[in-house]
KOLNU-443722 format. One record per residue (C-alpha): residue number from 1; x, y, z. Coordinates in nm, 2 decimals, m for minus. Layout:
<drentors>
   i     xx     yy     zz
 NUM      X      Y      Z
...
</drentors>
This chain:
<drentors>
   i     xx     yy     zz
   1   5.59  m1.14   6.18
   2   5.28  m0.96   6.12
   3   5.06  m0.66   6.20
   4   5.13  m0.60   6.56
   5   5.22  m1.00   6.52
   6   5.42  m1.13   6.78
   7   5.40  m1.01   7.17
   8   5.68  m1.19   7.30
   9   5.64  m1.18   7.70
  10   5.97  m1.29   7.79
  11   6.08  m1.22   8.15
  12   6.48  m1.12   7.94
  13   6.30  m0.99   7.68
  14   6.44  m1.09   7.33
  15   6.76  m1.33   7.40
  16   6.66  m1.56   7.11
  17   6.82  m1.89   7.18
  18   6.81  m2.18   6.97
  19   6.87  m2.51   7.09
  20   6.99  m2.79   6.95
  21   6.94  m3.13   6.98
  22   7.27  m3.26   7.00
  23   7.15  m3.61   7.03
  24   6.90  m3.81   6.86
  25   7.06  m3.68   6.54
  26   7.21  m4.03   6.38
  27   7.15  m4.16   6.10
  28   7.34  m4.05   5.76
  29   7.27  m3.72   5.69
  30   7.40  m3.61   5.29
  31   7.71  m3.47   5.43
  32   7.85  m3.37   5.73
  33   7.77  m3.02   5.86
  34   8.11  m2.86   6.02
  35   7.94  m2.57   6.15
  36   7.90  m2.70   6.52
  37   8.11  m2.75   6.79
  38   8.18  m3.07   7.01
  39   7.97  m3.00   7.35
  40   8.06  m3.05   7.68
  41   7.92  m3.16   8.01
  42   7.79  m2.94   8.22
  43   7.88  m2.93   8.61
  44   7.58  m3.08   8.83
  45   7.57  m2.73   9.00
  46   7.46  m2.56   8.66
  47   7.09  m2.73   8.69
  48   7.00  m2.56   9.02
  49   6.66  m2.41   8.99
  50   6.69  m2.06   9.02
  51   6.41  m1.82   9.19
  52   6.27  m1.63   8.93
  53   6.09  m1.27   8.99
  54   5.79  m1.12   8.81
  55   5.83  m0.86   8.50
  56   5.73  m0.54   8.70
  57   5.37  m0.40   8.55
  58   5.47  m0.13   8.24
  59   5.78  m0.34   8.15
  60   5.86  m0.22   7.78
  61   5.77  m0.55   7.57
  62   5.94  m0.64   7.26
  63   5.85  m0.63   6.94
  64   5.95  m0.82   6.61
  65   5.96  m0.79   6.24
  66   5.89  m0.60   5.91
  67   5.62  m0.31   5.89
  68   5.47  m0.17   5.61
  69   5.15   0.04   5.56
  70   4.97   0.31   5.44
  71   5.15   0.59   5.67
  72   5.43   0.45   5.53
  73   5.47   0.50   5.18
  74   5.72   0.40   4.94
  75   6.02   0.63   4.82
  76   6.05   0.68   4.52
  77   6.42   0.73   4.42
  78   6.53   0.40   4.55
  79   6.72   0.19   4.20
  80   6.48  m0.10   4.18
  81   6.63  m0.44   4.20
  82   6.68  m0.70   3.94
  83   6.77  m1.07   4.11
  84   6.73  m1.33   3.92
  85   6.58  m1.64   4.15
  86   6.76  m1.95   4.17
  87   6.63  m2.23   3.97
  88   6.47  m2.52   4.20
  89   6.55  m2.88   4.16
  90   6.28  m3.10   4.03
  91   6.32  m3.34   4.27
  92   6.15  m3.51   4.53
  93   6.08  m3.32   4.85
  94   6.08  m2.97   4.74
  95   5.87  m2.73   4.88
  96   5.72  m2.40   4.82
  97   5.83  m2.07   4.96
  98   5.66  m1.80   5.14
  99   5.75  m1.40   5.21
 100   5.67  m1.08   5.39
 101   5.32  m0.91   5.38
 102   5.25  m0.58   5.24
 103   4.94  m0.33   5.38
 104   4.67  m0.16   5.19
 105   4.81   0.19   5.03
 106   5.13   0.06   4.99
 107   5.34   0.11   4.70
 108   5.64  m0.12   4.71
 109   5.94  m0.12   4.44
 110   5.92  m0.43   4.27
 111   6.22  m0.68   4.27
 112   6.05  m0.83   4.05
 113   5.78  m0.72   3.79
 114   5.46  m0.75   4.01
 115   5.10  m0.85   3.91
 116   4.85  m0.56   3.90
 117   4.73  m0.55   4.28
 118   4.38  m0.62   4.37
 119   4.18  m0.48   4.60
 120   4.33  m0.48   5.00
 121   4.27  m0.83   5.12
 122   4.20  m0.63   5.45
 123   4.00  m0.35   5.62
 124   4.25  m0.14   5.83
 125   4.12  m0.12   6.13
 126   4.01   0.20   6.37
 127   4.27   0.34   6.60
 128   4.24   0.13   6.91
 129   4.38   0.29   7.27
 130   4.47  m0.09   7.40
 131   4.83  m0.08   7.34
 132   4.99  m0.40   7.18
 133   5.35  m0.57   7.13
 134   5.45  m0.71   6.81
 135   5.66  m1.03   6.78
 136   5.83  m1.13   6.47
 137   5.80  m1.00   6.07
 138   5.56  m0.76   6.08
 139   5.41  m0.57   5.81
 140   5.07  m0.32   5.95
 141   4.84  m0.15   5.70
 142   4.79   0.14   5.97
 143   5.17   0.11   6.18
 144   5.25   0.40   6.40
 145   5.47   0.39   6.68
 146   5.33   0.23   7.00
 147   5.23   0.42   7.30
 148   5.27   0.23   7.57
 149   5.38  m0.17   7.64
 150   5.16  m0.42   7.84
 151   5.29  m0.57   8.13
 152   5.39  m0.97   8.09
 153   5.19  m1.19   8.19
 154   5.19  m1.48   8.46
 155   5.39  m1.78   8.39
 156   5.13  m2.01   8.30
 157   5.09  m2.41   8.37
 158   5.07  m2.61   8.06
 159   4.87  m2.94   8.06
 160   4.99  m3.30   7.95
 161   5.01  m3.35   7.54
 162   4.63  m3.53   7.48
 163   4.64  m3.79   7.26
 164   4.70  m3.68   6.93
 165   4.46  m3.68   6.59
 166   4.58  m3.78   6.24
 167   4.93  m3.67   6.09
 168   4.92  m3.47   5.76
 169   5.09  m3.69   5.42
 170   5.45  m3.85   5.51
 171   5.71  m3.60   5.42
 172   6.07  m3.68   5.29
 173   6.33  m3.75   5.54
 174   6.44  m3.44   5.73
 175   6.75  m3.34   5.92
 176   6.69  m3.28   6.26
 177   6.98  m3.13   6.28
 178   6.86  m2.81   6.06
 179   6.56  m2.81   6.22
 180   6.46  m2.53   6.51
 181   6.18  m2.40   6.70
 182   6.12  m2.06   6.92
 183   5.97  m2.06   7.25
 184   5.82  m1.79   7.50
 185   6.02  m1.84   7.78
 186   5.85  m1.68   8.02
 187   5.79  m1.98   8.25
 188   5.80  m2.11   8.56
 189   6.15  m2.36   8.57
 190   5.85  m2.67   8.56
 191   5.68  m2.51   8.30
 192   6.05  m2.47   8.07
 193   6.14  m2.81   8.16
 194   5.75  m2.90   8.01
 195   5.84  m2.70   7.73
 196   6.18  m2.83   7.64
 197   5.96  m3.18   7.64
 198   5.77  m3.07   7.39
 199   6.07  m2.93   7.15
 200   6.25  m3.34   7.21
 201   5.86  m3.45   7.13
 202   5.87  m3.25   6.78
 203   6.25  m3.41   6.72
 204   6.41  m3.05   6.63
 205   6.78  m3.00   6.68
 206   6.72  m2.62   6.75
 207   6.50  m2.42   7.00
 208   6.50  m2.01   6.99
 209   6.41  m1.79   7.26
 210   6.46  m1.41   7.30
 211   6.56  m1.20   7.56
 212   6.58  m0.81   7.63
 213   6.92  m0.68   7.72
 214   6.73  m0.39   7.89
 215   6.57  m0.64   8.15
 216   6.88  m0.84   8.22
 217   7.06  m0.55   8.26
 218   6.82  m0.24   8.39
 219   7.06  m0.05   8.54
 220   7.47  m0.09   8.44
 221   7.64  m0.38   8.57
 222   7.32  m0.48   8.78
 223   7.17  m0.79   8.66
 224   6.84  m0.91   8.72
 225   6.73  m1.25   8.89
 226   6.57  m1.33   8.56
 227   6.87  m1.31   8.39
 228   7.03  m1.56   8.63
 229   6.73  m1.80   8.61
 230   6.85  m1.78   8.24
 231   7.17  m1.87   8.26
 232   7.02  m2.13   8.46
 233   6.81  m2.27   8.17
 234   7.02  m2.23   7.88
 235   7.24  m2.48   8.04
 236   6.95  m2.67   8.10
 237   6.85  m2.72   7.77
 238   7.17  m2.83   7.63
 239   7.19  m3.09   7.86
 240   6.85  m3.22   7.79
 241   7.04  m3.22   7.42
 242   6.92  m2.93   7.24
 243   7.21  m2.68   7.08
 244   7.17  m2.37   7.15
 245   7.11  m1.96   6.95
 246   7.10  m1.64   7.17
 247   6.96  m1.33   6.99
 248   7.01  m1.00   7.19
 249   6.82  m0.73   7.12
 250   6.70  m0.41   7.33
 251   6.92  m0.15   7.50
 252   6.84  m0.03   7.83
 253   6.78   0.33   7.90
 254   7.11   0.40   8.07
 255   7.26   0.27   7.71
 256   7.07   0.47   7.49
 257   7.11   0.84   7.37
 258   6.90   1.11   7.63
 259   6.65   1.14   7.51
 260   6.59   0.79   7.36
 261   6.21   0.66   7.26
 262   6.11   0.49   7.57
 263   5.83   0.27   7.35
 264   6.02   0.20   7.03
 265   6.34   0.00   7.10
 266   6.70   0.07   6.95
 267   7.04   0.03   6.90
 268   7.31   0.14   7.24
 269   7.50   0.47   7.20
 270   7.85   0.34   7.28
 271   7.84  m0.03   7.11
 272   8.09  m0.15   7.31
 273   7.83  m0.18   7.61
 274   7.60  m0.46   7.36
 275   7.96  m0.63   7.36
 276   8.03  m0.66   7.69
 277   7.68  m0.78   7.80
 278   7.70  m1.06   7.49
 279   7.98  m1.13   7.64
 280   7.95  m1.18   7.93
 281   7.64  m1.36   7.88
 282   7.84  m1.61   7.67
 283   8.07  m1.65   7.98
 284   7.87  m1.74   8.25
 285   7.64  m1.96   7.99
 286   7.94  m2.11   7.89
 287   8.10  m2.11   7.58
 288   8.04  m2.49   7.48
 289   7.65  m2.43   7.61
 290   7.59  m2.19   7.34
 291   7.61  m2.25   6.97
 292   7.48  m1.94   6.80
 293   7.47  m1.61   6.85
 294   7.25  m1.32   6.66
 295   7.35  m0.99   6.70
 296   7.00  m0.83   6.71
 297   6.68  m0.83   6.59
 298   6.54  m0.66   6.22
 299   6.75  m0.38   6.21
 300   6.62  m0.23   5.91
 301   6.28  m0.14   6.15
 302   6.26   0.18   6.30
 303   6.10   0.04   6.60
 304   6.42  m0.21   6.67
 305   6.66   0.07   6.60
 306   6.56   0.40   6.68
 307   6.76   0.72   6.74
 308   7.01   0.56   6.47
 309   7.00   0.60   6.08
 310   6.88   0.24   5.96
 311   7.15   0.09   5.78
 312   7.35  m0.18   5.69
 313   7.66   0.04   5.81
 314   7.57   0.11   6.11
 315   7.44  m0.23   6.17
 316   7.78  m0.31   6.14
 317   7.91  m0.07   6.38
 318   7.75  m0.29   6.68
 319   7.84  m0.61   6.50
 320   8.22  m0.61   6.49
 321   8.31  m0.53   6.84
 322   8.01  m0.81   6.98
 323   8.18  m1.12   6.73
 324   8.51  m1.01   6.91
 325   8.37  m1.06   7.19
 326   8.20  m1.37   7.12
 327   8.54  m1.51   6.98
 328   8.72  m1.39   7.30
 329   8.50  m1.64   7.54
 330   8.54  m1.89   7.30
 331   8.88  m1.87   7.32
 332   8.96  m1.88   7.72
 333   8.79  m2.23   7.72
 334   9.09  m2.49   7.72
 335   8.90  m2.60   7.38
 336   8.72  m2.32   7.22
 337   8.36  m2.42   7.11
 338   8.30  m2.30   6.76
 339   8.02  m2.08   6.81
 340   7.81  m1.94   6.52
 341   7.77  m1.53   6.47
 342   7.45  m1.46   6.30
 343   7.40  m1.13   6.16
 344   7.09  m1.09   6.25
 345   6.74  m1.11   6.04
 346   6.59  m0.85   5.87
 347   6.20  m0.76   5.83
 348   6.11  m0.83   5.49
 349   5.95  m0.51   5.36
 350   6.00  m0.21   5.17
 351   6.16   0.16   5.24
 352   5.95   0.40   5.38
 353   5.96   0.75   5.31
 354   5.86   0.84   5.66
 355   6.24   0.62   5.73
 356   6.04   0.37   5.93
 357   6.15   0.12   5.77
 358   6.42  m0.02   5.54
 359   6.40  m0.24   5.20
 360   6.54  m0.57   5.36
 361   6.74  m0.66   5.02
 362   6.91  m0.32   5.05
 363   6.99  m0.33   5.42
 364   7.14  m0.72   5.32
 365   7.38  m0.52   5.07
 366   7.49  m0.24   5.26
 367   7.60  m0.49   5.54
 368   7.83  m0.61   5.25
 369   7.94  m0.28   5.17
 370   8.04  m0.28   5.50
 371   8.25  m0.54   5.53
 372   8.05  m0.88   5.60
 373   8.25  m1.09   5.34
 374   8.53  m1.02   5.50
 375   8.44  m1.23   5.83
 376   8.49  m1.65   5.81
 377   8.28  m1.92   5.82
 378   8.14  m1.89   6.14
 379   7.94  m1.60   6.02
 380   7.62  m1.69   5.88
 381   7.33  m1.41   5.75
 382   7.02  m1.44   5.93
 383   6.68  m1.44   5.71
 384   6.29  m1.42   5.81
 385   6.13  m1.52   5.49
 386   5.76  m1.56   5.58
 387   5.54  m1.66   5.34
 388   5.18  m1.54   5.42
 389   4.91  m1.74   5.27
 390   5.13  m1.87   4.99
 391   5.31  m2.22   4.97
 392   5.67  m2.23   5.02
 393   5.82  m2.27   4.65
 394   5.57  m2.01   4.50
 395   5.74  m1.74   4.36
 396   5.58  m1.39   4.30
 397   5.28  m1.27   4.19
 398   5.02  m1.49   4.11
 399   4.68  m1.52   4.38
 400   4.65  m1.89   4.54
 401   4.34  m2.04   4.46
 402   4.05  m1.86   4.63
 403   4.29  m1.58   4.78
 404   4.22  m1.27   4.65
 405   4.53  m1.08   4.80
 406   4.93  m1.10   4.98
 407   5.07  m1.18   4.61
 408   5.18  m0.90   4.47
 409   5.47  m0.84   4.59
 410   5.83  m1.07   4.60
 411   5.81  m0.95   5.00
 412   5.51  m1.20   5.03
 413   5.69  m1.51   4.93
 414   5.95  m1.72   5.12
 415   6.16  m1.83   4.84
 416   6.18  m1.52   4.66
 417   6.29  m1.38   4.99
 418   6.57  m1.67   5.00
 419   6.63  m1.64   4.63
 420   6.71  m1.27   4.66
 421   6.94  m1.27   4.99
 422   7.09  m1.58   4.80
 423   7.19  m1.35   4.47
 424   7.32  m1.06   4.71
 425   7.53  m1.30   4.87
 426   7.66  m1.44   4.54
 427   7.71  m1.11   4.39
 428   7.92  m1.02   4.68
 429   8.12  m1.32   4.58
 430   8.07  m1.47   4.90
 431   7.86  m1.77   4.81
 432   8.05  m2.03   5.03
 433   7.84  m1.81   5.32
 434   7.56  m1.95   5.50
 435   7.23  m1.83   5.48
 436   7.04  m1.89   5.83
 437   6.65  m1.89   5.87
 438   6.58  m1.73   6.24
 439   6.20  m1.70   6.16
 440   5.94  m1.87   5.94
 441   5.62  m2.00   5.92
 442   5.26  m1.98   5.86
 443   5.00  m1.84   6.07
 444   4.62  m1.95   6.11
 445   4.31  m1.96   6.39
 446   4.20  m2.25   6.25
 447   4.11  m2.48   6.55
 448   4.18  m2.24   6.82
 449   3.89  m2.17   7.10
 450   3.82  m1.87   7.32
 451   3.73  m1.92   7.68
 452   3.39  m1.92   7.60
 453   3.46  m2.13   7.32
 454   3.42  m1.94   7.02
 455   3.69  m2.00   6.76
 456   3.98  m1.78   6.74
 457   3.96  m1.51   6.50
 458   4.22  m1.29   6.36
 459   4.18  m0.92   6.43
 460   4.07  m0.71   6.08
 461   4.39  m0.59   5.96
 462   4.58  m0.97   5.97
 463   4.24  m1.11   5.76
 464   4.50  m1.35   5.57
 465   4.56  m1.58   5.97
 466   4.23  m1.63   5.83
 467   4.30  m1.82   5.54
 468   4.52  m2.14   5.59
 469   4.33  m2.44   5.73
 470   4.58  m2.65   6.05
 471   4.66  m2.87   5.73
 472   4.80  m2.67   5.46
 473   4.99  m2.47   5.76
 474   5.12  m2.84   5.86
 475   5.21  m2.90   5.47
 476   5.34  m2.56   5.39
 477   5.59  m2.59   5.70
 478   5.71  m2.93   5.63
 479   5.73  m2.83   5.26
 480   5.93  m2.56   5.36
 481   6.19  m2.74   5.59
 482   6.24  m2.98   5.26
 483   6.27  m2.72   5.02
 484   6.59  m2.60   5.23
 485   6.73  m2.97   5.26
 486   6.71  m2.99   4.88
 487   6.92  m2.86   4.60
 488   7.01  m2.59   4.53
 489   6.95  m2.47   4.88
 490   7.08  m2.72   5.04
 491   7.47  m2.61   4.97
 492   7.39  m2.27   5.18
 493   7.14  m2.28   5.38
 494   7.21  m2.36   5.76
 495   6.88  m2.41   6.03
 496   6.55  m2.30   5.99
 497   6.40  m2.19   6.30
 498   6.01  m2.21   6.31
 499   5.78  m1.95   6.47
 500   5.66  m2.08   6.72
 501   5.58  m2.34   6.95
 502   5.34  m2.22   7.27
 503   5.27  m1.85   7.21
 504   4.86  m1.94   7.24
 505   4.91  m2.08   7.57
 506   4.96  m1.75   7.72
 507   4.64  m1.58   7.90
 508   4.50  m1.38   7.66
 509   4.58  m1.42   7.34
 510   4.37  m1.66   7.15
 511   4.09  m1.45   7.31
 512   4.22  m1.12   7.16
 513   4.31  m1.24   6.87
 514   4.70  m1.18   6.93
 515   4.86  m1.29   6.59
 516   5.10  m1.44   6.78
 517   4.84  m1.76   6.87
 518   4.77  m1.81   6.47
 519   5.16  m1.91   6.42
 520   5.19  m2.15   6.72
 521   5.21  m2.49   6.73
 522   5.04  m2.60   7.09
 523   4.68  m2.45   7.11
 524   4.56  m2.24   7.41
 525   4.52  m2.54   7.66
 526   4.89  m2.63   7.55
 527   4.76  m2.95   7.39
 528   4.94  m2.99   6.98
 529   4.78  m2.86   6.69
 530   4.79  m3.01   6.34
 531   5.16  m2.85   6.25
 532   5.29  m3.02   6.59
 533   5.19  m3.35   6.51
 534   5.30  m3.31   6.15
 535   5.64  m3.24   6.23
 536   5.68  m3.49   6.50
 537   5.56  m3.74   6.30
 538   5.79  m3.64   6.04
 539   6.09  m3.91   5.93
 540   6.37  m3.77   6.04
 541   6.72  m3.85   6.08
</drentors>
């Protein structure tokens, strides 16, 4: 989610699934939640183990989330926004909110009136020629446009849980059942059955993964061993009991205009091809394996949808023909498996004048111009309301104690984020939507060792990974998940997927100080941190 935040080494790429523990969820929840299908068995042949093939080196990696900086200032002749934020129950369990991160130089329009900024919380950093992917929201004080990707890196073996430390203060009972997690799934079939362990350990209902369309399909209507192995493991998971969301994201170069950025990502020429590969994928998963779908990642970023204009109508473009197809698989199954459409997450940020990026609140309401309300209940709108360094029902702008910056603007915040896409939806008069959180969370070093054991430091520009101890992360999260499960947010908001669970296991990144590390829950010897414990140790029902 943040500067140069998330390199997501996934052999597909960005298929973000979300899987769902479809058992283990008794117990009376407030009301019933009619958004998810009955699921099926699975045939015995589905859990082959497939053979899976190494990324080849230069593979194009993905990258995530909301980007704003100093090379990309404000315009100025955008109408600021006035949304009013929902009031918050004062009851028990409510949590604070956190938002999207601004960069020094920046100049944001407020939607709402901002404190007077203080000096950049950060240095921005020299130029450095080691090229890096980005994973999540992501907002850079110096962005420009990636040269070149890494290559991924080897699968890696993940040790047994150690035995684990004290848990953070009880938190109210939580639904499992709106409860998620996202996974690198760039693993060795062990090492994902290991991982799926971990997710039934934490007692989630949802786990995310992402996966490119360009390395499934590289060439058209050739489809890669990895995307089989895939296949393979979605079914996999929802037989181990976890429900299931697939976000596709990344058109190949044979999809893409001539011409086409081969380093930033974007949007297919014709988006009838996105359709057909959705589709298909939803076949040969099976329809009653897979319970949501989101069509794409932050479309309001340059660098997820370049050689297009960035907005909510063209967004739109590739979403209606994909739900059709989505609907069509659904509907050759003897009995059709309600599977949610997610339109798919913004990156909380601010319009740039340079048109790298897009306000997130006025992409929301240009989707609706286009024709979102029109769609039923098996739509949702997909959110990524980080919060920074500030606790989940903060509301813009006042400093945390001690923190002398990533206030000042309603971007920062994760319930002002909520709040606002809440507002758009009502003014729309579509309020009986669902509002679906496909990233969150809160980011820190704390705890985490190099190889020569050193602790893990965030890089200059991401000095607020810095901040957070391991407990207030734990506390902010769990906050967080309540603050959904409570009124008022609780009549509109659907799962909350939590970023994420083993990104510092990966060779690497703990060592280079790859923000990814800061947000995940198992450390770089794949033993749990703080947050994991918390939240399995969490009542749940």
């Amino acid at each position: 989610m943040m500067t140069q935040r998330f390199l997501h080494i996934a052999r597909f790429g960005l298929l973000t699934i979300i899987l769902s523990a479809c058992s283990g969820m008794g117990g009376a929840a407030p009301t019933s939640n009619p958004e998810f299908g009955t699921q099926v068995a699975l045939a015995a042949s589905a859990t082959a183990t497939p053979t899976r093939t190494a990324t080849p080196a230069g593979t194009q990696q993905p990258a995530f989330g909301p980007v704003v900086g100093p090379t990309l200032p404000i315009t100025s002749d955008q109408t600021a926004r006035t949304i009013t934020p929902l009031p918050i129950a004062t009851q028990p369990g409510i949590v604070p909110t956190y938002g999207a991160i601004i960069g020094a130089g920046d100049t944001p329009i407020p939607s709402a009136t901002p404190a007077t900024p203080t000096q950049p919380s950060f240095v921005i950093p020299a130029t450095s020629s080691a090229p890096t992917a980005t994973f999540g929201a992501i907002i850079d004080p110096n962005y420009t446009p990636p040269p070149t990707q890494t290559a991924a890196p080897p699968a890696v073996t993940l040790p047994a849980i150690a035995t684990e430390g004290p848990s953070p203060t009880p938190a109210p009972i939580l639904r499992s059942d709106l409860m998620g997690i996202q996974m690198h799934s760039n693993l060795s079939d062990a090492d994902w059955d290991t991982m799926l362990d971990r997710a039934k350990a934490l007692g989630v209902g949802w786990l995310k993964v992402q996966v490119a369309w360009s390395e499934a399909e590289p060439q058209q209507g050739v489809y890669t061993e990895a995307y089989n192995g895939l296949v393979l493991q979605i079914q996999r998971a929802h037989l181990r009991g976890f429900r299931t969301f697939v976000t596709v994201a990344k058109s190949p170069a044979w999809a893409r205009p001539n011409g086409a950025s081969s380093v930033e990502d974007g949007p297919p020429t014709n988006a009838v091809d996105y359709a057909n590969f959705v589709g298909k994928l939803v076949r040969e998963v099976k329809p009653e394996f897979i319970d949501a779908v989101e069509v794409w990642n932050e479309p309001n970023l340059q660098r997820e949808w370049r050689d297009k204009p960035i907005s909510g109508a063209e967004y739109m473009v590739l979403f209606r023909p994909t739900y059709d197809a989505i609907v069509a698989e659904q509907q050759k199954q003897p009995a059709p498996h309600r599977i949610m459409v997610i339109v798919a997450g913004p990156a909380p940020t601010y319009t740039a004048a340079s048109g790298s990026s897009l306000d997130d609140r006025a992409w929301l309401q240009q989707v609706y111009d286009a024709g979102i309300a029109q769609y039923g209940d098996d739509v949702a709108i997909g959110a990524h309301p980080y919060g920074w360094v500030n606790p989940p029902d903060a509301t813009c702008c006042q400093p945390q104690p001690g923190v002398t910056g990533w206030y000042e603007y309603p971007v920062f915040y994760f319930r002002n984020t909520i709040d606002d896409y809440r507002a758009i939806m009502v003014r729309n008069n579509n309020e009986q939507r669902k509002l679906w959180v496909t990233e969150f969370g809160w980011a820190t070093f704390d705890g985490l060792k190099r190889s020569d054991g050193s602790g893990g430091q965030p890089q200059a520009e991401s000095g607020w990974q810095g901040v957070l101890s391991q407990a207030q992360q734990a506390d902010y999260t769990l906050r967080a998940f309540s603050l959904a499960q409570h009124d008022p947010y609780y009549a509109f908001m659907g799962p909350m997927i939590l970023w994420n669970l083993n990104f510092a296991t990966l060779p690497g990144f703990v060592d280079n100080s790859r923000e990814e590390s800061a947000f995940s829950l198992l450390d770089q010897n794949g033993n749990p941190r703080q947050i994991f414990i918390a939240i399995k140790d969490a009542p749940k029902q």
